[in-house]
N, C-alpha and C positions, 0 to 999 in steps of 0.2 A: 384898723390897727390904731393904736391910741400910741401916741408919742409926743414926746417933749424931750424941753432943754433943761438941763438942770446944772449949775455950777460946771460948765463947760464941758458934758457928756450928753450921747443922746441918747435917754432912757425908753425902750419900744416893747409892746408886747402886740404879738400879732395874732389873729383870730384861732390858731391854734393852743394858744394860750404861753407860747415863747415869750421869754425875756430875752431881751438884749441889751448889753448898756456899750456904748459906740463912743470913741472918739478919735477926731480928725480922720474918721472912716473907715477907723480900724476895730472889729469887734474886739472887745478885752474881755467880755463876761457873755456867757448862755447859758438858760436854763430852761425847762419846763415847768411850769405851775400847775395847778389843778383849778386854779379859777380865776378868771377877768378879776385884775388890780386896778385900782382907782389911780388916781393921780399923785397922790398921797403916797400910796404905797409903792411906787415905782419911785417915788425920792427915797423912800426907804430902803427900798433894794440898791440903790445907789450909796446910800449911807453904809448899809451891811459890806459892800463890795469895798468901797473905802478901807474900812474899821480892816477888813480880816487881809487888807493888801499891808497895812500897815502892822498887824502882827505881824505877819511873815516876813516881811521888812526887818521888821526888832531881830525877829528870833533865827533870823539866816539862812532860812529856808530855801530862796533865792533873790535875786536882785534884780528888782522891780524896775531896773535900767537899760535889761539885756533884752 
């Protein structure tokens, strides 16, 4: 399983090929991929998760506090 710290989440993907990005132990994001992510690319999915938590934020979708 390949995992790291990024900007205070913990970004994991495990040999089935799951994403997970984790904090204070609390899952916030899963997905399945189709292929081993480098290290790189698992900040990126961290960046994607950011970006589209904060559209829906803007656009009211729900409230990222609840």
């Amino acid at each position: 399983m390949l995992k790291i710290n990024y900007k205070g989440y913990t970004i994991s993907q495990a040999k089935n090929n799951h994403v997970m990005i984790c904090n204070d132990n609390e899952m916030l994001f899963h997905a399945q991929c189709n292929k081993k992510l480098s290290e790189k690319e698992l900040k990126q999915e961290l960046e994607h998760y950011l970006k589209l938590i904060e559209i829906l934020e803007k656009e009211g979708v729900f409230d990222v506090k609840d």
